[in-house]
N, C-alpha and C positions, 0 to 999 in steps of 0.2 A: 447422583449423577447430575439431575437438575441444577442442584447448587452451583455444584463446580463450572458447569454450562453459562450460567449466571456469574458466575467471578469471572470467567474468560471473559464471557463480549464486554462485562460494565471495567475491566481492565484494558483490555483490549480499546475500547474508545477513548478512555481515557488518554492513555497513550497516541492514539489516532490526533487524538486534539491537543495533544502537549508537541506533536510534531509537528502540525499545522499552522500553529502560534508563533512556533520559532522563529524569529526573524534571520536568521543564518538560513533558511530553507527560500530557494529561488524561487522566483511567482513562477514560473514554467514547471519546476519540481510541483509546488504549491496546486498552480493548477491540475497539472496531471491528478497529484493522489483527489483531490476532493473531486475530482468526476467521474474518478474510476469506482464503481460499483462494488469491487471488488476491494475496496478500501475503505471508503470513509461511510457508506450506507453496510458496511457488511453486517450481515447478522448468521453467518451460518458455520457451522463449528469447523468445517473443510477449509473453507476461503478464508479464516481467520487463519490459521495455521498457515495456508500457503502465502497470506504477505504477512506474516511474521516471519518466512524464509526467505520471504523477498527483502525486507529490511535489513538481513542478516549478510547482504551480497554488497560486495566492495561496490562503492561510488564507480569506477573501470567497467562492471560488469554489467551493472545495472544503464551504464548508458550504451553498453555495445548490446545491449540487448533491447534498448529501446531503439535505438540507429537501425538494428536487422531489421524490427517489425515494421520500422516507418519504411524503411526501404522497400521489402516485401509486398507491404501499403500499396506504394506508387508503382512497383514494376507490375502489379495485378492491373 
C-alpha cells in the first residue's frame, strides 16, 4: 500500500509541474493552481484524487465553478 501511496504523490507532482510549465496555461490559471493547497503542496491521498477530478472538468465547468465561488466570496 505504501508503495502505491508513493507512486501516486511522486506521479502526481510530476504531472502538478508538467502543467505548471506549460506555457498554454494562463498566469491567472497558473496562479490559482500553485496557491491552491490543495494542488501544488498537496500530499494527502484524498486531495490528490479530488484535483485529479478536478482536472478531469471541461475548461466551461471549471470556470463557472470558480465564477460561483468568487461570487459567493463578494456577496458574504
Amino acid at each position: 500500500m505504501e508503495e502505491n501511496l508513493n507512486y501516486l504523490q511522486k506521479s502526481y507532482h510530476q504531472r502538478i509541474m508538467d502543467i505548471l510549465e506549460d506555457p498554454k496555461l494562463s498566469y491567472p490559471e497558473r496562479e490559482f493552481y500553485a496557491e491552491s493547497p490543495n494542488w501544488y503542496t498537496n500530499n494527502q491521498f484524498t486531495n490528490i484524487i479530488d484535483t485529479l477530478i478536478w482536472l478531469s472538468y471541461s475548461d466551461e465547468i471549471k470556470t463557472n465553478t470558480l465564477d460561483e465561488e468568487l461570487q459567493d466570496y463578494f456577496d458574504s
